[in-house]
Structure formats: structure tokens, C-alpha cells
N, C-alpha and C positions, 0 to 999 in steps of 0.2 A: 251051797255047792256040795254035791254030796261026792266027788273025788278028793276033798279038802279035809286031812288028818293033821292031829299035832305031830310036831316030831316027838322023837322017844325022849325020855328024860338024857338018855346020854347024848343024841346029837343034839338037843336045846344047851347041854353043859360044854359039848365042847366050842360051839357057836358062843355062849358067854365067854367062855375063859379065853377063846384065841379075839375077841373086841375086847375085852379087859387089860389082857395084855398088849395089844396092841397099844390102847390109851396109856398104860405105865410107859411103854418106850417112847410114845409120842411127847407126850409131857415130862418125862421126866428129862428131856435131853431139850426139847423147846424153851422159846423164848417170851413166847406169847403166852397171854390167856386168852381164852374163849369168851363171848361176848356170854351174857347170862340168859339171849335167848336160845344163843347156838348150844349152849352146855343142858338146857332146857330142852329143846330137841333131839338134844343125844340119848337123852333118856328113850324118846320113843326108837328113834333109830337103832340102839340099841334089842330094844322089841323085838323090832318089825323082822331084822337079821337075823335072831334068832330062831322064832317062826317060820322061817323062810318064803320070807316074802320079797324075791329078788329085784323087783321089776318097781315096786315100792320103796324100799331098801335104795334103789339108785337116785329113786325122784328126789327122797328126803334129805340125800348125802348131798344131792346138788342144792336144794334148797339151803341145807346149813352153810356149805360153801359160799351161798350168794350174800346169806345175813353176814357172814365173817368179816365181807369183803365191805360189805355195806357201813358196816359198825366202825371197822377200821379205816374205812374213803381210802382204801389203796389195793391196786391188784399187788394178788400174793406171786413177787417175784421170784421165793425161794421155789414155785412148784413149777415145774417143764409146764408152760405152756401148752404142749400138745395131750396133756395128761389134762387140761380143765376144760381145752375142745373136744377131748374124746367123751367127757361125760357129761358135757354140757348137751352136743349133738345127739349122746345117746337117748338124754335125761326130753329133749325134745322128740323125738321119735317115739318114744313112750308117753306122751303128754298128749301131744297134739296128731297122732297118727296119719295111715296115708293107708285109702280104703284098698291103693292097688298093690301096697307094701309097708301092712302093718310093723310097729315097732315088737311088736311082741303077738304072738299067736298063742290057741288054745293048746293047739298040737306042740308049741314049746314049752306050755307048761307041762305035760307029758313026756315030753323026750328030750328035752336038752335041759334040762332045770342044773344041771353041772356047769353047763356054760354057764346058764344065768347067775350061778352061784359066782363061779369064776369073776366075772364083772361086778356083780355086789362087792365081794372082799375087795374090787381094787379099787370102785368108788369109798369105800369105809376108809380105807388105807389112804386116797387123797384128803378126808374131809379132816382127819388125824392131824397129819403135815399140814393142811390149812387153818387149825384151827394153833396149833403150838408151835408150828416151827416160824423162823424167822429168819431174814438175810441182815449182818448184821448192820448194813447201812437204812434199814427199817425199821429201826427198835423205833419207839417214840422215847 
């Protein structure tokens, strides 16, 4: 695709440092660990966000969510509900699309890529709290 550049070395650093940071306050204050495929996947996740691959970025954050939930056989009770429908529903509309109202467009890759951004950090930011935090009638 020849509109498709890297980003600059400063916004690929500040895309690291603010998902780095993010994982120090999620773990360091969590209760969980991460399954060893989900902490495996972070790796790319981690990638993809930086690159700015939004629309990517959200599939993969639901995907880690699902392994989390799978590994641990329990929904994560500690995350508002309406926060795992919002990006499960997104995460399908971007997968499975709808020819008369795509999840994602060419022209939003062009002109809204802020929004998109916008929803990647807050899929990032659930998969975080899914992966380390905990309610404490959950612990194992």
C-alpha cells in the first residue's frame, strides 16, 4: 500500500513508553498473572500499537482477553461488563463486516485514524485489567 509509512522514531517511542507504562501500573498493583500465551501475544500487541495498526490493535486485544478468560474458565468480574461488550462488538464488526456498513473504511483510515487511535488505547487499557487485576473473591 503505497499511503502506508512508519511512524517517526518519536511517535513509535512514545506508543512504547505509554503500553509500558501502562503494563508497570497494571501489574504492579494486579493480582493475576497472565497466561503464557496471553503474555506471548503481548509481545505482538505491543507491535502492532506501536506501528499504528488500530483496527489490528483492537482484534488482537480482544483475542488476548478471550485466551485470559479461557485459561482462567472464569469471566473477569473485576472489568464493567459494558467495557468487554463494547470491544467484543467492535472486535466483531472489524472481523466479520457488513457490505452495507463496514466496521472500518478506507477513507477512516485517512481521516479519522485519532478515533481509531482513541479505541486501540482503551482496548490496550482493558486487556491490561484483564490480564492482572483481580476481584478479591477470584483469586485462585
Amino acid at each position: 500500500m503505497d499511503q502506508l509509512e512508519l511512524p517517526s522514531d518519536i511517535v513509535w517511542s512514545d506508543r512504547r513508553f505509554w503500553f509500558q507504562d501502562l503494563e508497570t501500573h497494571y501489574s504492579q498493583n494486579g493480582s493475576r498473572s497472565p497466561s503464557e500465551q496471553a503474555c506471548a501475544l503481548m509481545i505482538d500487541l505491543q507491535a502492532t500499537f506501536c506501528a499504528g495498526a488500530w483496527a489490528a490493535t483492537i482484534i488482537l486485544s480482544t483475542s488476548i482477553v478471550q485466551a485470559q478468560m479461557k485459561e482462567h474458565g472464569t469471566y473477569l468480574t473485576w472489568i464493567d461488563p459494558k467495557e468487554l461488550t463494547w470491544m467484543n462488538k467492535l472486535r466483531n464488526r472489524l472481523v466479520h463486516g457488513d457490505k452495507r456498513k463496514p466496521g472500518i473504511t478506507i477513507q477512516d483510515q485517512w481521516t479519522r485514524r485519532d478515533e481509531w487511535e482513541t479505541r486501540a488505547r482503551r482496548a490496550v487499557e482493558i486487556t491490561f485489567k484483564a490480564l492482572y487485576e483481580s476481584d478479591d473473591d477470584d483469586l485462585d
